[in-house]
Each structure stands twice: as C-alpha cells, then as structure tokens.
C-alpha positions as CSV (number, residue, x, y, z in Angstrom):
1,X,-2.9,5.5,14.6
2,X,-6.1,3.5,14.8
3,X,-5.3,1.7,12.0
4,X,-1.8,0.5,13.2
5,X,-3.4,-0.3,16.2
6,X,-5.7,-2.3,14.2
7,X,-3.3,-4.0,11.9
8,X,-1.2,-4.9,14.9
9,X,-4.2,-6.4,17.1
10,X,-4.7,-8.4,14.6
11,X,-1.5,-10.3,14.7
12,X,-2.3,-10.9,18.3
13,X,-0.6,-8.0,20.0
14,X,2.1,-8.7,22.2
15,X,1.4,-12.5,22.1
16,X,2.9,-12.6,18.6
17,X,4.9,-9.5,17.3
18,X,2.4,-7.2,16.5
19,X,3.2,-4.3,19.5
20,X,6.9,-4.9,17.7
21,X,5.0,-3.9,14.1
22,X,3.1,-1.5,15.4
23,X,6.2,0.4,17.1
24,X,7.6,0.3,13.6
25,X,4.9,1.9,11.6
26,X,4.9,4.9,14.2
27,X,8.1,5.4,14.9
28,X,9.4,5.1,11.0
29,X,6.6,5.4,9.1
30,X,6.9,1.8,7.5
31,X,4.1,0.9,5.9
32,X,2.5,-2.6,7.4
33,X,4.3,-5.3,5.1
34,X,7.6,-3.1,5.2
35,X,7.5,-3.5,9.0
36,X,6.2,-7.0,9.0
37,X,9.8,-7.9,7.0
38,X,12.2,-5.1,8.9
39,X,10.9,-7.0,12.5
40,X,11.6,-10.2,11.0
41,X,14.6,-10.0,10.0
42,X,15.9,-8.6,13.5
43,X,14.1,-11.5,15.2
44,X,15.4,-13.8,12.6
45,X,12.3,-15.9,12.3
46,X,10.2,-15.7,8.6
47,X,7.3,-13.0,8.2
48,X,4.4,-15.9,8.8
49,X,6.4,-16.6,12.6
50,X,5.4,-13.1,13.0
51,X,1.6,-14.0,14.2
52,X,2.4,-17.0,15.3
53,X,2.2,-17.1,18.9
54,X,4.0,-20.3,19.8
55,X,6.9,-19.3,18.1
56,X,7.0,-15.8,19.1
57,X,6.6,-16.5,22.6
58,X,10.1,-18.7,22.6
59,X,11.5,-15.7,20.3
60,X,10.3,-13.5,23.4
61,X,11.5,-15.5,25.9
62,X,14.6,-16.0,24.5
63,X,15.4,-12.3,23.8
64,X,13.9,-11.4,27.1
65,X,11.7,-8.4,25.4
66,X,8.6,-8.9,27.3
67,X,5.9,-11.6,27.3
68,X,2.1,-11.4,28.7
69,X,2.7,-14.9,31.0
70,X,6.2,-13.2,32.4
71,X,4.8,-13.9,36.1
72,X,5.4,-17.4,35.0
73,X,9.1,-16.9,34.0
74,X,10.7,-14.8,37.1
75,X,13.7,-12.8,36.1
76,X,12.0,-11.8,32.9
77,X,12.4,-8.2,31.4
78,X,9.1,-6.2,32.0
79,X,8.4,-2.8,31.9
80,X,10.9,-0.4,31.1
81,X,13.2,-2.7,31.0
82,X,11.7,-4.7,28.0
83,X,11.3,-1.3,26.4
84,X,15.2,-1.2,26.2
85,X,15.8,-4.3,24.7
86,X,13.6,-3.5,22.2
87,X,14.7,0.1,21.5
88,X,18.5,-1.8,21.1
89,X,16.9,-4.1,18.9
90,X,14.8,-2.8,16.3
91,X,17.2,0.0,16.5
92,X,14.9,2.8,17.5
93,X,14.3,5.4,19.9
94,X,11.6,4.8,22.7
95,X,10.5,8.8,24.8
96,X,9.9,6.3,28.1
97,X,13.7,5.1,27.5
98,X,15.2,8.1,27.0
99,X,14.0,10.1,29.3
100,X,14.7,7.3,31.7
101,X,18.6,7.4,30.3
102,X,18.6,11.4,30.6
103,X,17.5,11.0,34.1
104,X,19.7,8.1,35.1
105,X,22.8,10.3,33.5
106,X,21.7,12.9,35.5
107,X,21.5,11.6,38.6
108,X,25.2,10.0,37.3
109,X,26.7,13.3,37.1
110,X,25.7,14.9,40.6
C-alpha cells in the first residue's frame, strides 16, 4: 500500500490521475505502468496527460469525477457521488458505493 500511495502522490494525486492509478493497483492488482495505460485508455487522453494537471483537470471536469477546486464549479460531483462515476468508469467495484446501493435498495423495497 505505501508504495501505491507513493507512486500515485507522485503524479500529483487527485490534481492529475493519480487517486484514479492508485484505485487500480489495489483494486486489481495492476502493476503501476499497467494501470497508468488501463486509466488512460478510459479517460481517452495518452499516458504522459496522466500527470498532467491542466489537462486532467478539464478531463475531470468534463467527466464530473471529482476535482480539488470543485467549490469553484457548483453542481460538481463530490463525495460519494464522484465515487460512482468512477466506479462506472474504470469499471470497478468501490465498498463506500456499494454499501451505499445496498442500503438505497433497501430502503427501496420497504
């Protein structure tokens, strides 16, 4: 873990797409050019637009999956509800986001 966490501070965090890496080395084990390439390719911008934080903040913005100035940009997905649109877009499961679905269904179905 320290060492994702390192790998992915190191492309900035969520400033760039390094939180988005990071996610993808824990949650599938990629190792840190595998997941560099997989997040790419779902945010359709090259491997170097990965830590660059320009760029990813428009890719952010645009795909409304959470952004450190969102204060500045009301109506912007924060907190759990940046986590979904990132669990639907890297295609991956996120605990906060299912148990949040589980509970939602629950509540649904009484």
């Amino acid at each position: 873990m320290a060492a994702t966490h390192v790998q992915a501070s190191g492309m900035g965090g969520m400033r760039t797409a390094g939180d988005l890496v990071g996610r993808m080395q824990v949650s599938r084990g990629m190792k840190i050019k595998e997941a560099k390439e997989y997040v790419a390719h779902k945010l359709k911008v090259s491997v170097s637009d990965l830590a660059d934080p320009v760029v990813m903040n428009e890719v952010r913005a645009d795909l409304d999956i959470g952004m450190l100035s969102t204060p500045f940009f009301p109506g912007s997905a924060i907190g759990i509800e940046a986590k979904f649109r990132i669990a639907e877009l890297l295609g991956i499961e996120i605990n906060c986001v299912n148990k949040f679905k589980y509970r939602i269904g629950r509540k649904l179905r009484t």
